[in-house]
N, C-alpha and C positions, 0 to 999 in steps of 0.2 A: 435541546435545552435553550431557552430564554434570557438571555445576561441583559440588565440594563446599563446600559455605559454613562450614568449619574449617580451622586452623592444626595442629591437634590431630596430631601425627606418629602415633599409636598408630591415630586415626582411618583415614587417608592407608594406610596398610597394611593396615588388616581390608578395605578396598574393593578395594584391590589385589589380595589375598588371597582375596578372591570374583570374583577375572577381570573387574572392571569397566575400563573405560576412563574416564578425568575426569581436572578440571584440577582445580586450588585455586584457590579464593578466599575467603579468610578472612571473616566479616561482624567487624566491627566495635561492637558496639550494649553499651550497659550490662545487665551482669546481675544485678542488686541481685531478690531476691525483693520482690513488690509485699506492703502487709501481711494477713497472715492465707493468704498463698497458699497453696494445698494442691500437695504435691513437685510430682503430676503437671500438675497445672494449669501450675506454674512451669516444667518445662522442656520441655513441649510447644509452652508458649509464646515460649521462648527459642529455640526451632528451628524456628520460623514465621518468625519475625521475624528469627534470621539469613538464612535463605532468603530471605525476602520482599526484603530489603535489598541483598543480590546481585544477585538477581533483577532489580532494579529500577535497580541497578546499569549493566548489562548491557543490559536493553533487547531480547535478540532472543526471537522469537517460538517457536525450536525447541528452546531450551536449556530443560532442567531442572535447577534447583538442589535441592539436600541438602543441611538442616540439621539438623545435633544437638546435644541437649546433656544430659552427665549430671550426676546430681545421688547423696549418698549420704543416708541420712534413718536415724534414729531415734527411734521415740518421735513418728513425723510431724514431728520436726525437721530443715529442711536442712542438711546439715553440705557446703557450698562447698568451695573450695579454700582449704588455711592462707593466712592474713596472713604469717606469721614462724612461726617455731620454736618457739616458745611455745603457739600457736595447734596446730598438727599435732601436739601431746602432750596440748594437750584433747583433741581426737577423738580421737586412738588410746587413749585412757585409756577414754572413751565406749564408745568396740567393743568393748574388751578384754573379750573372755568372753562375748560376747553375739550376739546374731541382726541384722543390719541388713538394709533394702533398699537395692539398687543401681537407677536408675529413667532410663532413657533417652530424650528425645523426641525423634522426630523428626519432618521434614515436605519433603514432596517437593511445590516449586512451578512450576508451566508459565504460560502464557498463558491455559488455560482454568480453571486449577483449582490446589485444595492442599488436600493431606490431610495430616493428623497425626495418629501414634499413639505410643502409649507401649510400651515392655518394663522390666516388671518380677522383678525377681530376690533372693532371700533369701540372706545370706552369712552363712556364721556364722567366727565368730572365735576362737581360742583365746584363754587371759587370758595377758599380758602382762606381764611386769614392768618396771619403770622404766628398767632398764637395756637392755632390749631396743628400746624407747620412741627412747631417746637412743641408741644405736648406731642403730636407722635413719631418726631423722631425720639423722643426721653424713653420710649417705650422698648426701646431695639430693633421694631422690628422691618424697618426699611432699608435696614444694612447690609441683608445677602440679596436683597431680590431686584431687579429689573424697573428700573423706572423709581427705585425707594418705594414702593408700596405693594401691600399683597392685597387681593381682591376679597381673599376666604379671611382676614384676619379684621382690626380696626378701621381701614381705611373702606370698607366696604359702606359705609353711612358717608359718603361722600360720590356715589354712584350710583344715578339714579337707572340709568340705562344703558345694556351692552348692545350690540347687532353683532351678532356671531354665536363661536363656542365660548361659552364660559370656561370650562376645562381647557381651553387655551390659552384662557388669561391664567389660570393657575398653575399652567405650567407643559402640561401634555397632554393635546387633543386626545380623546380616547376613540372619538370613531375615525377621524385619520388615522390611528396609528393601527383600529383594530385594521382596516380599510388595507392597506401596507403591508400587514403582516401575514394576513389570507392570500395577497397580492402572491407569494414568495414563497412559501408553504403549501403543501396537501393540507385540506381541511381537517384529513383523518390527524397528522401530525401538529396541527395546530391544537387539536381541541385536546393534546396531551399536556398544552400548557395551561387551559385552564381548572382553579381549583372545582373539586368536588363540593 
């Protein structure tokens, strides 16, 4: 069995989307960067340790759990999810006009093993003016995600060009993670998880 160890609805549909079969089970665990953490270090390591925390949850020996977690960075600074409103018009001020990386970790755990790897991705941004700022934060929808903006939603007409995976930027590479999960698996046993 397949358990994804996120809540993340954007998540829940790029797997679906690649023909997997899985449940949810959200982890639970704080994600405060440790100090001095470098992006990838920090969210390779928060997708370990949601995995690991299901995993360990759970208890059975044939299940594989999936953890992810992105992160957006500038300048090697983590830029989270806003606090409040205020907070999502620093970073979008921060982007505005500039190059950022999108940096996704994850980690596939079994009963014998866990791997983790990163996808990284370069977004570049258009500059923004204050009122564009403030119309979409009114919108909601910069308030769960990574940097205050999603790629698949409103803010994508301010994006003229990615280099990378886009499924990165939206949350969970899918050929890394299919890449991962063949890693750790019999093929025969893999392709029970995807749908028909």
């Amino acid at each position: 069995m397949l358990i994804l160890a996120s809540a993340s609805p954007r998540r829940r549909e790029l797997l679906a989307q690649a023909g997997f079969s899985f449940q949810v089970r959200p982890a639970h665990i704080p994600e405060d960067p440790l100090p001095d953490e470098d992006p990838i270090a920090y969210v390779t390591r928060l997708a370990r340790e949601k995995a690991q925390a299901v995993y360990n949850s759970i208890g059975d020996p044939e299940t594989v759990v999936l953890g992810a977690d992105t992160t957006v960075t500038l300048d090697n600074h983590i830029l989270g999810k806003p606090e409040d409103a205020a907070d999502a018009a620093r970073m979008l001020r921060l982007l505005s006009g500039r190059t950022h990386r999108v940096i996704t970790g994850v980690a596939a755990v079994t009963a014998n093993a866990a791997q983790v790897a990163a996808e990284v991705t370069a977004v570049r941004f258009l500059t923004l003016s204050d009122q564009e700022i403030t119309a979409y934060i009114a919108t909601g929808e910069p308030m769960d995600k990574a940097g205050a903006y999603g790629i698949q939603g409103r803010a994508a007409r301010w994006i003229p060009r990615i280099e990378g995976c886009y499924f990165n930027v939206v949350g969970l590479p899918l050929a890394l993670v299919s890449t991962l999960l063949e890693s750790l698996i019999p093929s025969s046993s893999a392709n029970n998880w995807l749908t028909r």
